[in-house]
C-alpha positions in Angstrom: -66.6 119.4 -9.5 -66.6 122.2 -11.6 -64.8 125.4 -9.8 -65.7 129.1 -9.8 -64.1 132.3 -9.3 -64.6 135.8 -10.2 -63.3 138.3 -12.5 -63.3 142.1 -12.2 -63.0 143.2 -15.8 -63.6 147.5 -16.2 -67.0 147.7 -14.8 -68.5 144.4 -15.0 -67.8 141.5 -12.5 -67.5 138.1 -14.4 -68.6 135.0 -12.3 -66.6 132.1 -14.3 -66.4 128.4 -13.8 -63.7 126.7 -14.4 -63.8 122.7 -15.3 -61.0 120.0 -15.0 -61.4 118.7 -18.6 -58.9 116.1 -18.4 -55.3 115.3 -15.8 -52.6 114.1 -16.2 -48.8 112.9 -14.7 -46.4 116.1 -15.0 -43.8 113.3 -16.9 -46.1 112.6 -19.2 -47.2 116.4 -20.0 -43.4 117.5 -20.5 -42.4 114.0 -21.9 -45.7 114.7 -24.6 -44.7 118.4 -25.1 -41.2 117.2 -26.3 -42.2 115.8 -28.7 -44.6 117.8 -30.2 -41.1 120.3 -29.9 -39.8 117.8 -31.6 -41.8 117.5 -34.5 -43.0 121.2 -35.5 -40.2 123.5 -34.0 -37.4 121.7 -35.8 -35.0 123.1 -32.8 -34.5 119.7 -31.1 -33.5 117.1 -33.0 -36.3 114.3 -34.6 -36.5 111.6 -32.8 -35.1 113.1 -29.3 -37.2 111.9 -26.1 -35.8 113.0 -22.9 -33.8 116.7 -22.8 -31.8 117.0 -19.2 -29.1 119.4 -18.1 -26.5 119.0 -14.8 -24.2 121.7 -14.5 -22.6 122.4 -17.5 -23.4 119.3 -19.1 -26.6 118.8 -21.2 -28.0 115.1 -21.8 -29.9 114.1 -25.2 -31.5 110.9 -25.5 -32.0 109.6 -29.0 -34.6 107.1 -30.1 -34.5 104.9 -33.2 -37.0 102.9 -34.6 -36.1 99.2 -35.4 -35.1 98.4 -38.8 -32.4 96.9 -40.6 -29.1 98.8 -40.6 -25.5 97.7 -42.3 -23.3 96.7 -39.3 -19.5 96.9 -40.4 -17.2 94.3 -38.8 -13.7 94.9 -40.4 -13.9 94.4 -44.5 -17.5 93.2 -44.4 -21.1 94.3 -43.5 -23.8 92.5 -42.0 -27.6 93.5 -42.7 -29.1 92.9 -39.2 -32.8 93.9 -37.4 -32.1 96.0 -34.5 -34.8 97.1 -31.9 -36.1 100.7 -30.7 -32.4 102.0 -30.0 -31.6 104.7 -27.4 -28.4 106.4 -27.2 -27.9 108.8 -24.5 -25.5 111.8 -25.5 -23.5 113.6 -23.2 -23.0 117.0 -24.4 -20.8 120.1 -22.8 -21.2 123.5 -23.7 -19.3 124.8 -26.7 -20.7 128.8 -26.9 -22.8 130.7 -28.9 -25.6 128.1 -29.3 -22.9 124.6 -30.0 -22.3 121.9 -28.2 -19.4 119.2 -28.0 -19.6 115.9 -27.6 -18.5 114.1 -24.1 -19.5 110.9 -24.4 -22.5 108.5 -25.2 -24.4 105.6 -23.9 -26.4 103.1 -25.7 -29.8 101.0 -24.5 -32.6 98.9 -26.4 -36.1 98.1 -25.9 -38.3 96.3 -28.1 -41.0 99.1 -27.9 -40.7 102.3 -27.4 -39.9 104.3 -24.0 -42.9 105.7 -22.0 -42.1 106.2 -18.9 -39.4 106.6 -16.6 -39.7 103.4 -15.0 -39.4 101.1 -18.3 -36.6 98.8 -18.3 -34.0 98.9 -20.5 -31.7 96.6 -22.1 -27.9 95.8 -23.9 -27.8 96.9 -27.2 -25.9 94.4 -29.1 -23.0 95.8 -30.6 -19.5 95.5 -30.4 -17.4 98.0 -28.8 -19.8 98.8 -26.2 -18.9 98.5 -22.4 -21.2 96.6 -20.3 -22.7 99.7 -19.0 -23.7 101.1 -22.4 -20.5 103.2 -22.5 -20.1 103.9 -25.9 -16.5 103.2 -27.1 -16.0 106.5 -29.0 -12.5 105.6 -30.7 -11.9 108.4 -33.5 -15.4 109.7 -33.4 -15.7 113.2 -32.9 -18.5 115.8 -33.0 -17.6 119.3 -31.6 -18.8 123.1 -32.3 -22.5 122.5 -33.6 -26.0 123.2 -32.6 -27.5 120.2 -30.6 -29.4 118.9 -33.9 -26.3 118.8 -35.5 -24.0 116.9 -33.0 -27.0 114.2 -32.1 -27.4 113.4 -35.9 -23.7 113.3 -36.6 -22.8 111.0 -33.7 -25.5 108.3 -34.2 -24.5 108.5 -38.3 -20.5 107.7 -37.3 -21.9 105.2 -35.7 -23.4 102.9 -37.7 -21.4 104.0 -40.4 -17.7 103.4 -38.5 -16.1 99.8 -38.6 -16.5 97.8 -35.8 -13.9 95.8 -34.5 -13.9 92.7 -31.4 -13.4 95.1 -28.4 -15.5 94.5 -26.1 -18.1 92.0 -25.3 -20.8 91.7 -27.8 -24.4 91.1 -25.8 -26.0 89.3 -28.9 -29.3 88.2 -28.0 -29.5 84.6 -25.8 -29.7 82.1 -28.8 -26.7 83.6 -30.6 -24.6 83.7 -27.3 -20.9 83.3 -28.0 -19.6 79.9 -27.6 -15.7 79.0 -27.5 -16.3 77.4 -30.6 -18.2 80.1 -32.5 -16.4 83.1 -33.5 -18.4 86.8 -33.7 -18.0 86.8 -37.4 -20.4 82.7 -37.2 -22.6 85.4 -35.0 -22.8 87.8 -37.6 -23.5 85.3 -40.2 -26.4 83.8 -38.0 -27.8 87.3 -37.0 -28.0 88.3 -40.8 -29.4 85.2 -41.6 -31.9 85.8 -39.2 -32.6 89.3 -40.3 -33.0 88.6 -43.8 -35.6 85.9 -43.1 -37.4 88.3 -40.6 -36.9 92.1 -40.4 -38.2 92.1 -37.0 -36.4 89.3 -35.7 -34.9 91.7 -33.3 -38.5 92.5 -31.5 -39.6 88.6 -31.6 -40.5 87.3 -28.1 -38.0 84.4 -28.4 -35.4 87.6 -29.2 -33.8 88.1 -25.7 -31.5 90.8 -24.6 -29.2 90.7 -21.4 -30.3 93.6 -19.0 -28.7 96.6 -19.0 -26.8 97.5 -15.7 -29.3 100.7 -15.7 -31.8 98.6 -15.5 -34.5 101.3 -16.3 -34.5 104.3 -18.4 -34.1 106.9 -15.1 -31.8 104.5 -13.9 -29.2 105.3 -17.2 -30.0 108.8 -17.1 -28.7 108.8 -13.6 -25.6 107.0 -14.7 -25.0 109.4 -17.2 -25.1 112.4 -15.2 
């Protein structure tokens, strides 16, 4: 029901009634302004869902769109189809404005995350810990505004070699055997992704869980 109050403004009192036009969660009213941050402010970067700070720490959580992208195993690259792709990046507090990268976990869904509760999964890519931990190696991204640090890290990694550290969690039909080596995986996956560029979100597509197990549940881990 509509509500009223009044309002003393100079010498007139204002009776005013005020309606509930429309209600929603809290999440989804901060998760919603984000974004619209996102898109016409141009201080966070594009594509950032979920901003959260601990201390001195800040947390940035990426999310790609699925697509196609040049995975580079050694001396060769393999065109594969990738899923909605979230990388959580740790951040620490450089000064005046910049951040350094700490370190950076990695997820995938095959739509996109709307709530707190939706699950998450492995992404499948070398050099990735169990837990999402991204294996940094050389990377490095230090001194620059958050923008600059986010789109940097994700770029180095695509764009850096992998190599076999690390268990890859391909999806169930391309599981590792002892008699199939990850570069017959990467063969099959291309394969795959050149006869469907959405292989990746298929329903027959499956990806092992993610220890996480939803997308609060790696935000905790990470903080």
């Amino acid at each position: 029901m509509p509500e009223h109050e009044l309002i003393v403004q100079g010498n007139a009192v204002l009776l005013v009634e005020r309606k509930v036009l429309k209600a929603v969660h809290t999440e989804d009213f901060f998760r919603e302004l984000a974004r619209a941050t996102i898109l016409h402010s141009g201080i966070l970067p594009h594509g950032c869902i979920c901003i959260s700070k601990k201390n001195d720490r800040t947390l940035a959580v990426m999310e790609t769109s699925p697509r196609v992208v040049p995975l580079i195993y050694r001396d060769n690259t393999y065109r594969v189809s990738l899923p909605f792709a979230q990388f959580y990046i740790v951040l620490s507090n450089a000064g005046n404005g910049n951040y350094g990268l700490n370190q950076c976990f990695v997820s995938c869904t095959k739509k996109p995350i709307r709530q707190m509760e939706d699950s998450v999964f492995r992404l499948p890519t070398p050099n990735v810990f169990p837990d999402g931990h991204v294996c940094l190696g050389g990377i490095r991204c230090e001194g620059a505004p958050l923008r600059e640090v986010t789109t940097d890290l994700m770029q180095k990694f695509w764009g850096s070699p992998f190599n076999p550290d690390l268990a890859l969690h391909f999806p169930h039909f391309l599981d590792r055997r002892p008699t199939k080596n990850i570069v017959e995986v990467l063969r099959e996956w291309e394969k795959e992704s050149k006869t469907n560029n959405f292989f990746a979100l298929e329903e027959t597509t499956r990806y092992a869980p993610h220890t996480g197990l939803t997308f609060e549940g790696v935000i905790k881990q990470c903080l």
